[in-house]
Steps between C-alpha positions, in 0.01 A plus 500: 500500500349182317633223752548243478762619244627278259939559419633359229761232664817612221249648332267296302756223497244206423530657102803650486855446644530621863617859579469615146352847366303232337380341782410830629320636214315170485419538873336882409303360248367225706381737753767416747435824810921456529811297429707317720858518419831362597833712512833389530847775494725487189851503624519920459179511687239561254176321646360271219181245486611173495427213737800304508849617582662200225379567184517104372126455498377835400796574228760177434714697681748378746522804677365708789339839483702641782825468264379636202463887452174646389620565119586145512195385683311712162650253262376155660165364337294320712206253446372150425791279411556468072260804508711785656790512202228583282208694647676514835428836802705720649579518853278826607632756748333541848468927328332355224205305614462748772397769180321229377243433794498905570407547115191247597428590796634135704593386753821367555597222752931495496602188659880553633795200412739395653742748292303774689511314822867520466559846392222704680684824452318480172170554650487825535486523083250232473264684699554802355444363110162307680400803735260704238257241406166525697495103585822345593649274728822320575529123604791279595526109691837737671309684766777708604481629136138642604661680791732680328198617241355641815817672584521650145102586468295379756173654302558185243298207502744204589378108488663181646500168310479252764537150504418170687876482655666856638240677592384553888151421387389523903588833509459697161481849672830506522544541179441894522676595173218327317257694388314151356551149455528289166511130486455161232180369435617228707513674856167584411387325791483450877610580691700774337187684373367509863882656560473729245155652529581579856767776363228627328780647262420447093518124388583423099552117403711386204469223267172460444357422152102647524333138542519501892174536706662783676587690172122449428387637794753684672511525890507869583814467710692451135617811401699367136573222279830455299450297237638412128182496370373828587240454222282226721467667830376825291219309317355318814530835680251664228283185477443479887 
């Protein structure tokens, strides 16, 4: 497997509006080896890709996604404020991206919400939509949302976000239900490498933009990037 492999961070979001199938097909074009996704639950527990459970920024819409059914959720347009009445996207379903990345042969990276966090009896359909593509794995900042992944199909691939603050950075292996760890551009440095690397469990970092040193020349601890410009990481790869 090419490593380290570049995911497209809401697909190729740094041209088109987040967690759209045109983000995604932007992000396959680019070269992106997967796409990293967000998915929220529509209040009749259909899982759909969006990032944020208020819809103000992404649609004009005072509402939340966990109150609206899915045929209602299929009506909202989403994208770039003045833009989205006109040219505006569709709010994809979690079934819908996933026959996306299987048609192309992705990856897929499905970062759990908070809407997930608090309904986990849903899980057991995510996976299943998620659990015939050859590269996939599931992330969440709510670890005990990784636990119960391991309790519904402990063969998946499962990573935890981690941050500065909440984490028991002295003593990572307790963290068994992780399978690998993912963290900002901003951790990216001691001494929560040092922390990391003595898992020795997979390592992706989010947020970077292709113009870092480390990008350049990648240490071979770093097992992805998640980026929104999918497009840079893949040309330095082929130039170095």
């Amino acid at each position: 497997m090419y490593k380290p492999s570049v995911f497209a961070h809401r697909g190729a979001s740094g041209r088109y509006f987040e967690n759209t199938m045109s983000a995604f097909m932007e992000a396959f074009s680019q070269g992106a080896h997967g796409i990293e996704l967000d998915v929220q639950l529509t209040e009749d527990g259909v899982p759909v890709v969006i990032h944020d459970l208020d819809l103000t920024r992404v649609a004009g819409v005072h509402k939340q996604v966990s109150s609206m059914t899915y045929a209602e959720i299929k009506k909202i347009r989403i994208g770039r404020k003045y833009l989205r009445i006109v040219c505006g996207h569709r709010i994809p379903s979690l079934y819908e991206v996933a026959s996306f990345c299987e048609v192309k042969e992705m990856g897929l990276n499905v970062e759990l919400k908070e809407t997930v966090s608090e309904r986990p009896a849903f899980l057991e359909e995510i996976i299943s939509i998620i659990s015939g593509l050859k590269n996939v794995h599931i992330s969440s900042f709510h670890y005990h949302l990784l636990e119960k992944v391991k309790e519904v199909n402990p063969e998946i691939e499962t990573a935890f976000l981690v941050r500065k603050k909440g984490v028991d950075w002295d003593n990572l292996e307790l963290y068994t239900s992780a399978d690998s760890f993912h963290l900002s551009k901003r951790l990216f440095t001691e001494p929560y490498v040092t922390k990391l690397r003595l898992t020795q469990k997979m390592i992706r970092i989010y947020g970077v933009m292709g113009n870092e040193k480390y990008v350049i020349d990648p240490p071979a601890f770093i097992d992805g990037w998640i980026t929104d410009y999918p497009e840079n990481l893949i040309i330095k790869k082929k130039r170095s």
